[in-house]
Steps between C-alpha positions, in 0.01 A plus 500: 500500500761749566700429192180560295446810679830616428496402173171698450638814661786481213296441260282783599811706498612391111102528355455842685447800248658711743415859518776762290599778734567690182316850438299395175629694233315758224641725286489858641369765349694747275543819685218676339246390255584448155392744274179473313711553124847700440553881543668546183298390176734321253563675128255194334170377475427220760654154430197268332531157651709395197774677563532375836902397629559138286488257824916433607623729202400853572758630246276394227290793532758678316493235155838482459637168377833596522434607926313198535764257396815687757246447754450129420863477503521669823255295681735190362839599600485846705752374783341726792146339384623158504664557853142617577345189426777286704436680794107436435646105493632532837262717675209197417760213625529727846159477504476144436732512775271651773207218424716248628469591912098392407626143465705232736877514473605114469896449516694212511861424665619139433843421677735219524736476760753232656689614848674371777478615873812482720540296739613779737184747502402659746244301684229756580371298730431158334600215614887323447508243263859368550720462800694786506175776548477556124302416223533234192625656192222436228462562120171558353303596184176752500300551170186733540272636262310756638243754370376827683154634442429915580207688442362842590158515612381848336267602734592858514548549129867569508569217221190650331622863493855363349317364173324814482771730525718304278212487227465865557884540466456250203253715325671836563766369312286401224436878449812592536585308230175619269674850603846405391376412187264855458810662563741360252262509239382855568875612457537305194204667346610850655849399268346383212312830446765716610740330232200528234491847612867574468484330126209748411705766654872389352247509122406887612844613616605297130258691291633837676843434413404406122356853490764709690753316262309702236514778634903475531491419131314838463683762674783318394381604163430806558810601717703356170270786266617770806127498594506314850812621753712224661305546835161368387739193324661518860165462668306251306826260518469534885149420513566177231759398733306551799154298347775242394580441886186509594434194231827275676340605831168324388652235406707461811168492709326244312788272512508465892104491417563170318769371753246511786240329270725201449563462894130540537445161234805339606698534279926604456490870404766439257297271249124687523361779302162660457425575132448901378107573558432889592161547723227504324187455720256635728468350841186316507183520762572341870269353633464671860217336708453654879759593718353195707625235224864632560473311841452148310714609222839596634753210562680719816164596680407096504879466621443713799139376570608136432797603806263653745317160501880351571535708790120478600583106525857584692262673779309186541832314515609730771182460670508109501853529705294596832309153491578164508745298285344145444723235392405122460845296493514116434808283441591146423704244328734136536728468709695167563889380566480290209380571134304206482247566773492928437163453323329289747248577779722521754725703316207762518481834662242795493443802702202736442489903679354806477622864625364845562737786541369761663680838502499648845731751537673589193691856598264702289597311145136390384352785594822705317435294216147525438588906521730476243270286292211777544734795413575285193152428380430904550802580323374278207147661556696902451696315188206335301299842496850726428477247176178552445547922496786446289313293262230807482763763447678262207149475337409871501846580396506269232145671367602847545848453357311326139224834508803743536679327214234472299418851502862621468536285154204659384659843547871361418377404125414837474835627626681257189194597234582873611923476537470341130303786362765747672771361358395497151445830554823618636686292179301686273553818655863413508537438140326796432758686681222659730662365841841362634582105518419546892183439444482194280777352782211594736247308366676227382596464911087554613399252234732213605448555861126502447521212292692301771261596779197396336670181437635398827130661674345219261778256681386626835128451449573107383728493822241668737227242351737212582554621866120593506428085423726400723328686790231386420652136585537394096272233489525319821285431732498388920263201395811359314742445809184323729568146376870585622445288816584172682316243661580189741419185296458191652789381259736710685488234809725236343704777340907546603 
């Protein structure tokens, strides 16, 4: 009767659900409520549900085959992205690692052995066995094959609150890497366009040398007939030389342009190049949704809500140190003095045990602890809505920057229309002897430097609508990382 009492208790103990001392986590608010629809109203018509983000590939909202196959090579061999996903490897074998205190540790610890005692021990008081007060001298042989059973009865949750931090820790990670990968191929967009841009503007800077090289051939001309004096030949060489400089300094840029590209898709600087193609297009509609979406959308918001559950979990962990630790123990195995007989009856030996440790006096460290563990959930709490503000601001910035640009490329095609006009003007009233060279070196100077701003403000609106996508979290999604978790299976039992 008592045995079966005692066995009940235990089993009691093992079957017990338990109660998790753990605060039960939810995702705090943001620190004030989202805003009904942006401030700023975006230079487009709204998005139709066509032209949402393509699902995984955001960059193909911009149509560019050549874009879309650097980012396919990027998502292949980028080094930082694949370094990413390794770290995603070992984040879910921690986790795997934390479901194992929810099953029995069985070890084993076979051992062969063959001594002999002296015959001059010490008797500790046993009886002589030979005349002169001493003992026999023996030699002996002891196999065993023993096997120790643990297990921790969860019954304040403190097993419980491991799994669920390290599937929170698991799934944090997860976004991380969906953010690594937003990153690398924002910046490899932002490149892209700024080489395209740098080819459109090398073509302008081109065109502007082709004409200034006429205009050397002309007061050349004219300085050899007496008409033109050796200062306006002076001055028009200085500006061909200068535009000329200008032109190696263009191509300068887009060469490191090209160099980061190739790091960006893996590949050895020295062998990759991006073929000539000056900016042609117009950076198409985004589609913006509420300021609410941004909170499922962005990879680094899940990443800091995905770590206040972590910490929520390390709380409960904390709190679980205050109660009981339950541990059911059971050992046994052969052992015998000959090989023969190990694996008989006799040879048999078991012992079963439970304990409860119960902290008492501690010095303050539990309670210190679960401090610590509080101060860390709050700072996680300050951190998740500092990401969500940020994630706001980026949005609005990314809105206002594409309305500003859009409306100063309006005006800067006027500026280039109107520096044309001005310096046909000036030629003809040049050749007609009605003005000095001065002014045909003038406007030769406003039209190139109009014709480069409007070209690198059409650069800046494709890189504005890059950053303004990925603010908007590309196309990603939080309901991507929630299958990023682990479970005890029952598998895991007989598992080394």
């Amino acid at each position: 009767m008592r045995r079966a009492a005692i066995a009940g208790a235990l089993a009691l103990l093992v079957l017990a659900t338990g109660c998790t001392v753990g605060p039960r986590y939810s995702r705090p608010a943001a620190p004030a409520p989202a805003p009904d629809a942006w401030k700023t109203q975006p230079p487009w018509e709204q998005a139709a549900p066509k032209d949402a983000i393509p699902k995984g590939a955001w960059w193909q909202v911009f149509h560019d085959p050549a874009l879309d196959t650097y980012e396919q090579q990027l998502l292949q061999a980028n080094q930082s992205l694949i370094a990413a996903r390794d770290h995603l490897d070992q984040a879910r074998s921690l986790a795997r690692v934390a479901t194992a205190d929810m099953f029995p540790q069985l070890s084993a610890d076979p051992s062969a052995l063959r001594e002999r005692g002296s015959g001059n021990r010490p008797l500790n008081g046993e009886i002589p066995t030979v005349a002169n007060g001493g003992y026999a001298p023996y030699t002996q042989n002891t196999y065993t094959i023993p096997f120790s059973l643990n297990y921790e009865v969860d019954l304040f949750g403190r097993v419980r609150n491991n799994v669920a931090a390290a599937n929170a820790s698991l799934q944090s990670t997860a976004a991380d890497l969906q953010n690594v990968q937003l990153v690398l191929t924002a910046e490899l967009a932002v490149d892209y366009f700024s080489l395209r841009e740098l080819d459109a503007e090398f073509e302008v800077v081109q065109e502007s040398v082709g004409y200034q090289r006429k205009g050397m051939d002309l007061v050349n001309n004219r300085h050899a007939g007496g008409i033109a004096s050796g200062l306006e030949v002076a001055q028009q060489a200085a500006l061909l030389d200068s535009t000329l400089s200008q032109l190696a300094l263009v191509q300068e840029l887009r060469a490191q342009y090209e160099h980061a590209i190739a790091v960006l898709v893996g590949q050895p600087a020295s062998n990759f190049s991006v073929p000539v193609a000056p900016l042609r297009a117009a950076p198409p509609p985004v589609p913006l949704g509420v300021p609410s979406d941004v909170l499922e959308r962005r990879p680094d918001i899940s990443t800091a809500e995905r770590l206040m559950a972590y910490q929520n979990a390390q709380v409960g962990i904390a709190r679980s140190a205050f109660y009981p630790h339950i541990t059911l123990s059971g050992s046994g195995g052969w052992q015998s003095r000959d090989l023969a007989p190990l694996l008989n009856a006799p040879s048999l030996f078991w012992s079963l045990g439970a304990d409860a440790l119960q902290p008492i006096f501690e010095g303050g460290r539990n309670r210190a602890n679960l401090a610590a563990a509080r101060s860390a959930y709050d700072q996680s709490v300050a951190n998740y809505r500092q990401a969500v503000l940020t994630a706001f601001q980026q949005v609005e910035d990314g809105i206002s920057n594409l309305s500003t640009l859009s409306q100063a490329l309006t005006t800067q095609g006027a500026a280039v229309e109107d520096a044309r006009r001005a310096l046909e003007i000036a030629n003809n009233r040049y050749i007609g002897g009605v003005t000095s060279y001065l002014d045909v070196i003038t406007a030769q100077t406003t039209l190139l430097t109009s014709q480069r701003l409007e070209t690198q403000l059409l650069g800046q609106r494709m890189v504005s609508s890059v950053y303004l996508v990925k603010a908007l979290g590309g196309s990603w999604d939080a309901s991507e990382i929630k299958g990023e978790q682990v479970h005890p299976q029952a598998g895991q039992i007989v598992q080394p």
